[in-house]
TORRO-327982 format. One record per residue (C-alpha): x, y, z; residue in one letter; chain; residue number from 1. Coordinates in Angstrom, 3 decimals, always signed. Layout:
TORRO-327982
REC     east    north       up zadren nufi seba
REC        X        Y        Z      A    A  NUM
...
END
This chain:
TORRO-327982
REC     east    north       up zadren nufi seba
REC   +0.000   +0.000   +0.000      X    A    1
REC   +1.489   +3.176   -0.959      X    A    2
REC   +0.872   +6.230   +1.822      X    A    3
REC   -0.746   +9.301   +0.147      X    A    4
REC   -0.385  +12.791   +2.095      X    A    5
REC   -3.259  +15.467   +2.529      X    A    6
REC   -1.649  +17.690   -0.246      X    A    7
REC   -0.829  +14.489   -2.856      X    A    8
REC   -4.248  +14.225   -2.387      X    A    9
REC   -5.051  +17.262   -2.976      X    A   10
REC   -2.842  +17.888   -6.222      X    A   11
REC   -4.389  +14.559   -7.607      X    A   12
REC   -7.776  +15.454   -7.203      X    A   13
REC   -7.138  +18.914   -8.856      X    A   14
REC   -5.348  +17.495  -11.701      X    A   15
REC   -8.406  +14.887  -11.745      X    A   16
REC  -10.344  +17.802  -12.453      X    A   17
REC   -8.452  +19.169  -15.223      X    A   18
REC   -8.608  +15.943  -16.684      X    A   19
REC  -12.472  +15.898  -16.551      X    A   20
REC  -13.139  +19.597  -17.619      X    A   21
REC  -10.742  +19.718  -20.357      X    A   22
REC  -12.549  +16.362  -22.077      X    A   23
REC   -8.876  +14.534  -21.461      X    A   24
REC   -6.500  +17.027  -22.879      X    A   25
REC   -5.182  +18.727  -19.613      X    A   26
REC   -4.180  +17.538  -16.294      X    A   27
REC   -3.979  +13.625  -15.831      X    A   28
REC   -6.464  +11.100  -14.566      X    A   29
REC   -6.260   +9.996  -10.616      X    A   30
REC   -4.235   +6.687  -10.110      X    A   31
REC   -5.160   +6.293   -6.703      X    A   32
REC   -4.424   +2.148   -7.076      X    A   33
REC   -3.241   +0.891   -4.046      X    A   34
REC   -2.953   +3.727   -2.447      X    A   35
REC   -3.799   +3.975   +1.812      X    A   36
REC   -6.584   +6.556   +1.938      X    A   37
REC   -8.143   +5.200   +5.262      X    A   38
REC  -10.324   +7.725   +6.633      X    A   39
REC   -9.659  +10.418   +3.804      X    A   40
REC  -12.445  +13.441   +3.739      X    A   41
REC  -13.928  +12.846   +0.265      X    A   42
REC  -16.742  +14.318   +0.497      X    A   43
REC  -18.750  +14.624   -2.771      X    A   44
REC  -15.235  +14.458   -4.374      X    A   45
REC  -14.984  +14.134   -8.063      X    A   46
REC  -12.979  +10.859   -8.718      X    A   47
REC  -15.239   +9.457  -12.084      X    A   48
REC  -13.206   +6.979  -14.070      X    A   49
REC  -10.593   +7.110  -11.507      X    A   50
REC   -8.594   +4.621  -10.743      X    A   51
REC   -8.976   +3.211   -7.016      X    A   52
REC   -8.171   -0.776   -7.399      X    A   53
REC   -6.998   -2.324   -4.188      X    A   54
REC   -6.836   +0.923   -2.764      X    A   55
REC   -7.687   +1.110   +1.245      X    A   56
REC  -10.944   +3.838   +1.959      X    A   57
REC  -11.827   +2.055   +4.795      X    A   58
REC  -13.863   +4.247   +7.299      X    A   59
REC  -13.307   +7.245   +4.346      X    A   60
REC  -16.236   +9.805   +3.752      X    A   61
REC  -17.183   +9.364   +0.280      X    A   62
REC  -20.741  +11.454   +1.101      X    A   63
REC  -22.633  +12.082   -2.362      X    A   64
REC  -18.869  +11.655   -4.147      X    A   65
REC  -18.841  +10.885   -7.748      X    A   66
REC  -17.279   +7.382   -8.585      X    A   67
REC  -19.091   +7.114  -11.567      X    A   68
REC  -16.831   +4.314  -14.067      X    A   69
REC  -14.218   +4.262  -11.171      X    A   70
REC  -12.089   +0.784  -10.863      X    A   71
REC  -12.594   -0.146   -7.144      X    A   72
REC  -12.084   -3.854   -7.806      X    A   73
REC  -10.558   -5.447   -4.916      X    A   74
REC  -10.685   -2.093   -2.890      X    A   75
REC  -11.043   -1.452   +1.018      X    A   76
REC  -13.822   -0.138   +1.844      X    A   77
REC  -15.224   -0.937   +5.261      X    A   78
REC  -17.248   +1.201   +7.350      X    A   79
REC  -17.240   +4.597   +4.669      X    A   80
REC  -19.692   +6.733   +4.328      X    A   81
REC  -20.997   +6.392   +0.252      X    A   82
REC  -24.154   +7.572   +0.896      X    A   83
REC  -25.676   +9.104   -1.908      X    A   84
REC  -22.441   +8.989   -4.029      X    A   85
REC  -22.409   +7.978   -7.845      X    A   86
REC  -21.110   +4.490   -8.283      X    A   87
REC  -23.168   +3.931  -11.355      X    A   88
REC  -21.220   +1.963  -13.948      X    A   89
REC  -18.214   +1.265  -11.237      X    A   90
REC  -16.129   -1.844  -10.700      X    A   91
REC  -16.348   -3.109   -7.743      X    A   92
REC  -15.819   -6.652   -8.087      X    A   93
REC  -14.038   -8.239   -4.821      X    A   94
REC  -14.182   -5.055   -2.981      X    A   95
REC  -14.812   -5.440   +0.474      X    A   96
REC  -17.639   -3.001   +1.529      X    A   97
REC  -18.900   -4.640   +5.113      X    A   98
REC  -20.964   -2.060   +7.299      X    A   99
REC  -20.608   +0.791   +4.465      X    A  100
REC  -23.127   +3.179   +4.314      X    A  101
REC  -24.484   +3.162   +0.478      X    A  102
REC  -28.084   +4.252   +1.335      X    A  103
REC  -29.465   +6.170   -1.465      X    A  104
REC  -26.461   +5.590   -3.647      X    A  105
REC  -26.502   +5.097   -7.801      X    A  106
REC  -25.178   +1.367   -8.008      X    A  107
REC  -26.986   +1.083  -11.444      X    A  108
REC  -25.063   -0.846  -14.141      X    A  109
REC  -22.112   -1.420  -11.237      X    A  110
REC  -20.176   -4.808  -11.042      X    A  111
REC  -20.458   -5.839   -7.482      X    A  112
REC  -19.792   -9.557   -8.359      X    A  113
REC  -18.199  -11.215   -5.247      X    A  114
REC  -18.233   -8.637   -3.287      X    A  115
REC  -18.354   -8.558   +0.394      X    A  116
REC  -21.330   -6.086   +1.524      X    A  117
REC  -22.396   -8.075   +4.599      X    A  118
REC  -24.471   -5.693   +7.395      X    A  119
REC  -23.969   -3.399   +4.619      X    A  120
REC  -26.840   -0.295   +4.373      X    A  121
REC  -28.239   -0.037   +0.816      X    A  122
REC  -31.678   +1.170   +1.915      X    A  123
REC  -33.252   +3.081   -1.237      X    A  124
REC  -29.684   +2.373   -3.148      X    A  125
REC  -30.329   +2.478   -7.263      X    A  126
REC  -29.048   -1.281   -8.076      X    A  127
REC  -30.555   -1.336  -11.507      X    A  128
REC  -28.866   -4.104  -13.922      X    A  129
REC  -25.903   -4.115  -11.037      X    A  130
REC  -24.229   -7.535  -11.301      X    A  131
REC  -24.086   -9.019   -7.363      X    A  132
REC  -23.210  -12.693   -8.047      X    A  133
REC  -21.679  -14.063   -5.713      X    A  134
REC  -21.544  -10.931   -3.391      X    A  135
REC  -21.834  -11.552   +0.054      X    A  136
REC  -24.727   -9.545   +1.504      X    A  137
REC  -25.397  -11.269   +4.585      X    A  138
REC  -27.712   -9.283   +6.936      X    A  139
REC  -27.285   -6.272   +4.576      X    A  140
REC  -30.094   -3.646   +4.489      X    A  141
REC  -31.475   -3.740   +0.743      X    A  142
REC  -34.773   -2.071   +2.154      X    A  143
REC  -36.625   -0.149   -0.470      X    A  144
REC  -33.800   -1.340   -2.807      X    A  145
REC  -34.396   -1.164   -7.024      X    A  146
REC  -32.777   -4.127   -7.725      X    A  147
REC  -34.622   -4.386  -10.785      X    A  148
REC  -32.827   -6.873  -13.595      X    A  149
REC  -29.774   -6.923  -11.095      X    A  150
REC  -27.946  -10.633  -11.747      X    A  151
REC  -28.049  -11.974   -7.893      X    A  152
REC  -27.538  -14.915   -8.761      X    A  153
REC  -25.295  -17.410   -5.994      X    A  154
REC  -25.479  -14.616   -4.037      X    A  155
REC  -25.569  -14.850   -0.273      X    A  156
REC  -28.743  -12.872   +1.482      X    A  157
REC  -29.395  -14.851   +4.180      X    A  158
REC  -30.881  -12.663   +6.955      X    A  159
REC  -30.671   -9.755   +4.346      X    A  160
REC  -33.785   -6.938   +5.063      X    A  161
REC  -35.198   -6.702   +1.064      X    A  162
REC  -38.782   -5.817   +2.240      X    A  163
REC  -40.456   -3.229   -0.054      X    A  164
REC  -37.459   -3.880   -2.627      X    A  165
REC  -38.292   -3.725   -6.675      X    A  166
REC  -36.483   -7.468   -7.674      X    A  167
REC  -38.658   -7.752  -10.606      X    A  168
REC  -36.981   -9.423  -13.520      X    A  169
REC  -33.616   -9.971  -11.235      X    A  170
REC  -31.692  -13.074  -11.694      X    A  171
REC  -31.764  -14.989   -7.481      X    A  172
REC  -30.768  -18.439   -9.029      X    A  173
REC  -29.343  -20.566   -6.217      X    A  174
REC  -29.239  -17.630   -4.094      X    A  175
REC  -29.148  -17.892   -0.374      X    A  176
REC  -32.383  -15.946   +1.203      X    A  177
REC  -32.513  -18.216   +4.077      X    A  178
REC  -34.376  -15.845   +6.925      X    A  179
REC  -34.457  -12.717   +4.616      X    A  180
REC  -37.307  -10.257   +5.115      X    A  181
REC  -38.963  -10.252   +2.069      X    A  182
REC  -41.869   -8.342   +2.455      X    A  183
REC  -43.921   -6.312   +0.468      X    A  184
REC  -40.966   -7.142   -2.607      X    A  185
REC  -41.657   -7.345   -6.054      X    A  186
REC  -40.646  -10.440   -7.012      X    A  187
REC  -42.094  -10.038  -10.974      X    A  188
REC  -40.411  -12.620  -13.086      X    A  189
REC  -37.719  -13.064  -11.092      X    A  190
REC  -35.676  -16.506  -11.440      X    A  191
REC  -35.739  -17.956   -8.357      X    A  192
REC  -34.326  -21.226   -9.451      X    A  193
REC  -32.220  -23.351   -7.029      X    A  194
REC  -33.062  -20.702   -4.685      X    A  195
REC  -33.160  -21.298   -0.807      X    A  196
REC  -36.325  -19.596   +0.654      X    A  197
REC  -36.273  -21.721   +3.501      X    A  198
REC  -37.252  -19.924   +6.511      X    A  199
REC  -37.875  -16.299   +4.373      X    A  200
REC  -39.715  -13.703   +6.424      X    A  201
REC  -42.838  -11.634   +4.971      X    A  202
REC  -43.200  -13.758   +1.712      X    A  203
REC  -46.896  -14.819   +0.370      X    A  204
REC  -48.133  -16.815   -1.864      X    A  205
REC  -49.139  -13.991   -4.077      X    A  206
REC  -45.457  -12.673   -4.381      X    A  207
REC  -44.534  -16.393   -5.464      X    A  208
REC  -47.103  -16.713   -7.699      X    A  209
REC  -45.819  -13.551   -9.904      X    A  210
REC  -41.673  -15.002  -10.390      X    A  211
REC  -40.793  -16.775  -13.787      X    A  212
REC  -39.825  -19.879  -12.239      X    A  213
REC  -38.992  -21.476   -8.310      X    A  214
REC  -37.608  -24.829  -10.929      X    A  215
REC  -35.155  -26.244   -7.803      X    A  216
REC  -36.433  -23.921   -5.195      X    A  217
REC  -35.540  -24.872   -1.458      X    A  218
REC  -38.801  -24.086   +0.324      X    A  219
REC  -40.902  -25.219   +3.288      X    A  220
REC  -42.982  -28.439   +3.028      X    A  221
REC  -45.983  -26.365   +3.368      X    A  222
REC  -44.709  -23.749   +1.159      X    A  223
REC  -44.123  -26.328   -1.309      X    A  224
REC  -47.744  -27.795   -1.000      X    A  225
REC  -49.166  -24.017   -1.541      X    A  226
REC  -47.249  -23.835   -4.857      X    A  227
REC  -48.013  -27.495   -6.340      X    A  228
REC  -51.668  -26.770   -5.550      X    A  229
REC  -51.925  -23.636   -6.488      X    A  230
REC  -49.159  -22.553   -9.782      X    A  231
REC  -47.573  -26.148  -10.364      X    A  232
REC  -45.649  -24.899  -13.457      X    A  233
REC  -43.731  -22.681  -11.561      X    A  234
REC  -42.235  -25.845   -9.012      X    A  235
REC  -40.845  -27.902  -12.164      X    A  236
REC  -38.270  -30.805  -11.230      X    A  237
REC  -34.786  -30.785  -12.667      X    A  238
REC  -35.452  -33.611  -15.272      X    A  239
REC  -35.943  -32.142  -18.980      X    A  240
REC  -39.353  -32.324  -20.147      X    A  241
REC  -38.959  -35.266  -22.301      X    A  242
REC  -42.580  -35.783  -22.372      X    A  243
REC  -43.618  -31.930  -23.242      X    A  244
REC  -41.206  -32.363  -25.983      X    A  245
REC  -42.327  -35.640  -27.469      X    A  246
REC  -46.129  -34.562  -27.237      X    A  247
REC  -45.272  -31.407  -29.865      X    A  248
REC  -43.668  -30.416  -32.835      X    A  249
REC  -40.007  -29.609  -32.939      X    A  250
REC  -39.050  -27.173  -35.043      X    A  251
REC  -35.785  -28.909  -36.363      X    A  252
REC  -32.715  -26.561  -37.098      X    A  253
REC  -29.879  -27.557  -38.843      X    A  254
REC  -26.888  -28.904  -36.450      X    A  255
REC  -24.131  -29.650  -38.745      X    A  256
REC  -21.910  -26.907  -39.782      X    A  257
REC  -21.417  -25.756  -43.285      X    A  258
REC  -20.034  -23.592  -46.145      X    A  259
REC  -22.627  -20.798  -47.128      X    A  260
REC  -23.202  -18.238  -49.095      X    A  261
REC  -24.900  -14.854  -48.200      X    A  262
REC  -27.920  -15.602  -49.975      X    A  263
REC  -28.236  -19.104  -48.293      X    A  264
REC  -28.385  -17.166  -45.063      X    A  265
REC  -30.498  -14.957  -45.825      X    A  266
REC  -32.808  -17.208  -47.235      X    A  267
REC  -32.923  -19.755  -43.971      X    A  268
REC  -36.569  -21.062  -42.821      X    A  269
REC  -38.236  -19.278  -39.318      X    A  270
REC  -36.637  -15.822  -40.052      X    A  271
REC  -38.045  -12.261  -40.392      X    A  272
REC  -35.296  -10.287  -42.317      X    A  273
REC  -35.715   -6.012  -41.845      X    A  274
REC  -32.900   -5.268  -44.104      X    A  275
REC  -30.383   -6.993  -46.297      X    A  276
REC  -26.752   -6.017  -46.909      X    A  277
REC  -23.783   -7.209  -48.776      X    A  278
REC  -22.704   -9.232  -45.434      X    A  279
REC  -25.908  -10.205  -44.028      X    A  280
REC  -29.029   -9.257  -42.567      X    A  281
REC  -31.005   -7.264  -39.557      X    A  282
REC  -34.155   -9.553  -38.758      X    A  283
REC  -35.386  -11.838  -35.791      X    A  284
REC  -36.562  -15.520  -35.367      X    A  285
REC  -40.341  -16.317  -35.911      X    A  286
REC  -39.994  -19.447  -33.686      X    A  287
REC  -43.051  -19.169  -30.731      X    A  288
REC  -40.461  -20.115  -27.999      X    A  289
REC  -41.025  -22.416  -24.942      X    A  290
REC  -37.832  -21.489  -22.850      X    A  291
REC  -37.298  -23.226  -19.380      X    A  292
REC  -34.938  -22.401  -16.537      X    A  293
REC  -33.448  -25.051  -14.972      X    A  294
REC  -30.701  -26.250  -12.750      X    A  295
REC  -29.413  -29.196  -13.688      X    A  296
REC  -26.365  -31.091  -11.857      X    A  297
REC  -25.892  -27.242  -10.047      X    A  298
REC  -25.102  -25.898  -13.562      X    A  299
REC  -28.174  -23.432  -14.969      X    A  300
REC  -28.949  -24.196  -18.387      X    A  301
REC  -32.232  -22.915  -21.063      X    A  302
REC  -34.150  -25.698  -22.729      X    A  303
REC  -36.056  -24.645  -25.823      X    A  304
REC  -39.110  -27.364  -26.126      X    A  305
REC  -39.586  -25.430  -29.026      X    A  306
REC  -36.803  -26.543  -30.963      X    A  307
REC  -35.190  -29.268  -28.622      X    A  308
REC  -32.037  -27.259  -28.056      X    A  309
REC  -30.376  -27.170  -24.663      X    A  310
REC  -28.469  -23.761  -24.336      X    A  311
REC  -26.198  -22.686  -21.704      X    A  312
REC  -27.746  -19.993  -19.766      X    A  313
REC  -25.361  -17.567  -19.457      X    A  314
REC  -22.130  -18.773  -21.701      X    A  315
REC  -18.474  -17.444  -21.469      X    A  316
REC  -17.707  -14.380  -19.297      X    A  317
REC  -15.124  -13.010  -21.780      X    A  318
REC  -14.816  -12.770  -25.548      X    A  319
REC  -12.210  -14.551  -27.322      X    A  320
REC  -11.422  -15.268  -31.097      X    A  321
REC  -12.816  -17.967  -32.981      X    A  322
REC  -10.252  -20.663  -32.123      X    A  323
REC  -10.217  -19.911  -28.873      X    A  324
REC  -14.118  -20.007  -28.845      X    A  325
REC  -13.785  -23.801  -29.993      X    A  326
REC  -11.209  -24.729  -27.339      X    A  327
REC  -13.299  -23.031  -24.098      X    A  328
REC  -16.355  -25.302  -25.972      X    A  329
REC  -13.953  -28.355  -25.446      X    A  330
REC  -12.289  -27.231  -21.717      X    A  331
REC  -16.188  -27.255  -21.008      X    A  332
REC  -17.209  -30.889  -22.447      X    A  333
REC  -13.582  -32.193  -20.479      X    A  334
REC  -14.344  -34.403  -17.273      X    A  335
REC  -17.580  -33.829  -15.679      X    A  336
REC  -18.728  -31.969  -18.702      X    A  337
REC  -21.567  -28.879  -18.169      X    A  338
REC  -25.195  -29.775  -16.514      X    A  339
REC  -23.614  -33.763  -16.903      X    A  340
REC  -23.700  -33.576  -20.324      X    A  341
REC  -19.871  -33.454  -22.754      X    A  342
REC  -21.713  -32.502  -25.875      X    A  343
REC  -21.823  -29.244  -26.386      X    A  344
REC  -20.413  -27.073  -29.516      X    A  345
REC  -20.786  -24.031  -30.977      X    A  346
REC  -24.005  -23.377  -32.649      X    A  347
REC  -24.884  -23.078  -36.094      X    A  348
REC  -26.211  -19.805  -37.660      X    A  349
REC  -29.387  -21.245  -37.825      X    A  350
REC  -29.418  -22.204  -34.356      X    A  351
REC  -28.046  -18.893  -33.310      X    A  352
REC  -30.328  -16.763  -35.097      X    A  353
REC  -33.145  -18.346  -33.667      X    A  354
REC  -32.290  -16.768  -30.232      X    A  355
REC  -32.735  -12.928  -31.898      X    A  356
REC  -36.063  -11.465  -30.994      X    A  357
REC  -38.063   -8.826  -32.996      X    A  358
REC  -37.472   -6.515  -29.912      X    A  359
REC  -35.129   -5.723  -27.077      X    A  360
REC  -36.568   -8.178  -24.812      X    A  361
REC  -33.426   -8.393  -22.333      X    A  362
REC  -32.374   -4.992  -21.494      X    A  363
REC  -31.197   -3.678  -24.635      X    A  364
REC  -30.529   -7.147  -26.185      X    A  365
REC  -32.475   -8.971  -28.841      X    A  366
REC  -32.444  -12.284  -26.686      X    A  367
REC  -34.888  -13.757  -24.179      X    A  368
REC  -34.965  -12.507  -20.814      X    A  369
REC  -34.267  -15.543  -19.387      X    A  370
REC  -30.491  -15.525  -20.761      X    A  371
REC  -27.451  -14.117  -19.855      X    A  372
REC  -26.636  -10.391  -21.080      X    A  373
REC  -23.243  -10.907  -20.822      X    A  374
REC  -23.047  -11.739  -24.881      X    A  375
REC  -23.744   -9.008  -26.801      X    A  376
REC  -22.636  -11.359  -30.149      X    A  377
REC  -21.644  -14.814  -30.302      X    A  378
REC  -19.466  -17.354  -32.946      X    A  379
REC  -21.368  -19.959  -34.611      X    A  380
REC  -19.499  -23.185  -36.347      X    A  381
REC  -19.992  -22.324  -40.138      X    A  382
REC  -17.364  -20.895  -41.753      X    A  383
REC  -16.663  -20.378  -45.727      X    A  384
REC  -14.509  -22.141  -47.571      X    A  385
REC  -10.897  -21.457  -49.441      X    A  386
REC   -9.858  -22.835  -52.522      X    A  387
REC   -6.703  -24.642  -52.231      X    A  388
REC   -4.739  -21.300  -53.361      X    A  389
REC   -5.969  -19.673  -49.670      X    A  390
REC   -8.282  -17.311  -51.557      X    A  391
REC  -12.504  -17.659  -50.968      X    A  392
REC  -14.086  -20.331  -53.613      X    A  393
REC  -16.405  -17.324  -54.346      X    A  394
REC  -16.538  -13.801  -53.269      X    A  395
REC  -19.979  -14.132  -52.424      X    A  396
REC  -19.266  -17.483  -50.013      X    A  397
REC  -20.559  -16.239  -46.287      X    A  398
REC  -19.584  -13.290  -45.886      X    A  399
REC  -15.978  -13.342  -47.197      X    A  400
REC  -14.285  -13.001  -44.081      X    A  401
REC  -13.825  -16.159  -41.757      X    A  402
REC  -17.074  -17.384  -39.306      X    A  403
REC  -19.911  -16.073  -39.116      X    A  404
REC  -21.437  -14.175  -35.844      X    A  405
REC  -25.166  -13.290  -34.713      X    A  406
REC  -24.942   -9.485  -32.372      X    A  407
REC  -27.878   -9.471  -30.035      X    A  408
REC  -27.490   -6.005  -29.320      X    A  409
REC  -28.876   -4.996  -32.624      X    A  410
REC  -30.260   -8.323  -34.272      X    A  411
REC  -27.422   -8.450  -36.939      X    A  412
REC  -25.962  -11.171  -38.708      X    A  413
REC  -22.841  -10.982  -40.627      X    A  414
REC  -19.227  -12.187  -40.581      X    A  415
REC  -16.190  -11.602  -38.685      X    A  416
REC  -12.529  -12.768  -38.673      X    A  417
REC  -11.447  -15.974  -37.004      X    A  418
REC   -8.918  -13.566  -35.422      X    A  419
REC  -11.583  -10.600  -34.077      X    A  420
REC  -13.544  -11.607  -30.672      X    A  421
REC  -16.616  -12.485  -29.403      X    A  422
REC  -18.690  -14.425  -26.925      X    A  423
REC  -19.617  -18.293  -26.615      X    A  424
REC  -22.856  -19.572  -26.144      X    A  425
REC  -22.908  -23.114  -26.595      X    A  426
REC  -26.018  -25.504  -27.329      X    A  427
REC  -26.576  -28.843  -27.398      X    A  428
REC  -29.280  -31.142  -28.800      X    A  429
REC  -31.897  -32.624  -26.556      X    A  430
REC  -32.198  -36.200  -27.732      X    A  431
END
């Protein structure tokens, strides 16, 4: 830990300033990495995009402050006052925030993934789309909370106060709410699968009856009795449903990987195309979808009984180039596999495309809400092929670049070299 005097401080903060005002072409952004600030007045200071990693604000008054994009990953910051400050967009993955006072604070769009907020206060805090899984939050005040489409998923919340808190649409699968105070929340499609409600304070039947799906749920035996009696589809067991899927019609999609051209793709069955271009198309699936949550084997996976596709729910955390995308696909099928199953690959464009919606129905992603938004595009298995010079067989053959790529933040499907990065979402075939 490097010490930092009252007038370093000060010099960095005004050259911070500079930095901000002059749109990056004065003064020099704060580097405050590492840095022993314990108990540092910093009150409604202006530190956005600064850069705080591992740095020690324990017991520091950050009142109303403005943190916005700062990199607090890993950082120290017990017992501070953050109330009210601007931590939207921040990075605060690891830090360790026990008893800090965030009440009232903007936490939308922040990564809070494995933090440590337990007896934390984020009464009336602005969690919006923050990512908490994993976080500890053990007996932390989310009272009043808008934790509205935040990812809580493996969180701990056991004993956590989330009465009157918006957690419509959030992500709680296998989260811990053992003795939470869950009263008066809005639980509106929420996933609650794998969740442990055992024991949960202030929660009726009525809130249960409003979540997208309790598939795994630990809860009560007479909690459990309410729910079979009363919404049955929402208490689904971890087996697939073979029998849903052999009663209707699959919509088959194509599962081997092949050379196409541009027109071939953008003449595929069970798609609505909005515009054409030289590369590919803007359109969206027309496939009525029957997703399910489920937990299977611990891992969370989507089943399509639509088109008998397996998908994994929320895919790779980072993007990588196409070769690497094929090598995570086999690190994943090694050993134990995914959900118990060794069988996964990259899917095709047809498969892939049939994931884009007409709509952003996931935040501001063309994809289900019941996936992931970590992928804002994905690789798919076709690629074109080279005559045996190294040149393209036709200029026209997909996209003449290398594999071909479906973006979910805008519905687009084109090309993109083997070299360029993006996401993995592997699939599978339910047999």
């Amino acid at each position: 830990m490097r010490e930092i005097t009252a007038g370093e401080l000060s010099k960095i903060l005004e050259e911070h300033k500079k930095w901000r005002d002059t749109d990056k072409k004065e003064g020099e952004k704060a580097n405050l990495s590492g840095a022993t600030l314990s108990g540092a007045n910093l009150y409604k200071a202006d530190l956005s995009c600064a850069k705080l990693a591992g740095a020690n604000l324990s017991l520091a008054n950050l009142f109303s402050a403005n943190l916005y994009r700062a990199n607090l990953s890993c950082a120290k910051l017990a017992g501070a006052n953050l109330s009210g400050a601007n931590l939207s967009c921040a990075d605060l993955e690891y830090a360790y925030l026990s008893k800090v006072d965030l009440s009232g604070a903007d936490l939308s769009y922040a990564n809070l993934s494995h933090a440590s907020l337990s007896s934390a206060d984020l009464s009336n805090a602005n969690l919006y789309d923050a990512d908490l899984s994993g976080a500890n939050l053990y007996y932390a005040d989310l009272s009043h909370a808008n934790l509205r489409v935040a990812n809580l998923s493996y969180a701990d919340l056991s004993d956590a106060d989330l009465s009157g808190a918006d957690l419509s649409d959030a992500d709680l699968t296998d989260t811990n709410l053992s003795d939470a105070n869950l009263s008066k929340a809005d639980l509106e499609d929420a996933y609650l699968s794998g969740a442990n409600l055992i024991r949960v304070r202030g929660l009726t039947i009525k809130q249960l009856s409003s979540v997208e799906t309790l598939c795994d749920a630990e809860l009560s035996s007479e909690r459990i009795k309410q729910v079979r009696k009363k919404y049955p589809h929402l208490h689904g067991e971890v087996e697939l449903d073979e029998e849903k899927l052999s009663k209707r019609k699959i919509i088959t999609l194509r599962s081997s990987y092949k050379t196409l051209s541009v027109s071939e793709v953008q003449s595929m069955p069970n798609v609505s195309i909005r515009v054409k271009d030289d590369c590919g198309f803007y359109g969206h699936s027309t496939i009525n979808h029957d997703y399910n949550l489920k937990a299977v084997s611990g891992d969370v996976v989507v089943v399509d009984n639509a088109t008998g596709l397996m998908w994994h729910q929320s895919g790779s955390d980072d993007d990588m180039d196409w070769n690497k995308a094929k090598e995570w696909v086999e690190d994943l099928n090694s050993e134990e596999g995914y959900a118990g199953y060794n069988d996964w690959r990259l899917p095709t464009v047809d498969e892939a495309v049939s994931l884009l919606e007409s709509s952003e129905k996931n935040k501001h992603l063309y994809i289900g809400p019941v996936f992931s938004t970590k992928q804002y595009y994905i690789w798919t298995g076709d690629n074109p092929e080279y005559d045996e010079d190294g040149s393209y067989d036709d200029y026209n053959t997909l996209f003449p670049y290398d594999a071909c790529s479906v973006h979910f933040y805008n519905g687009y499907v084109d090309g993109g070299y083997i070299m360029s990065t993006n996401d993995v979402r592997p699939v599978r075939s339910v047999e």
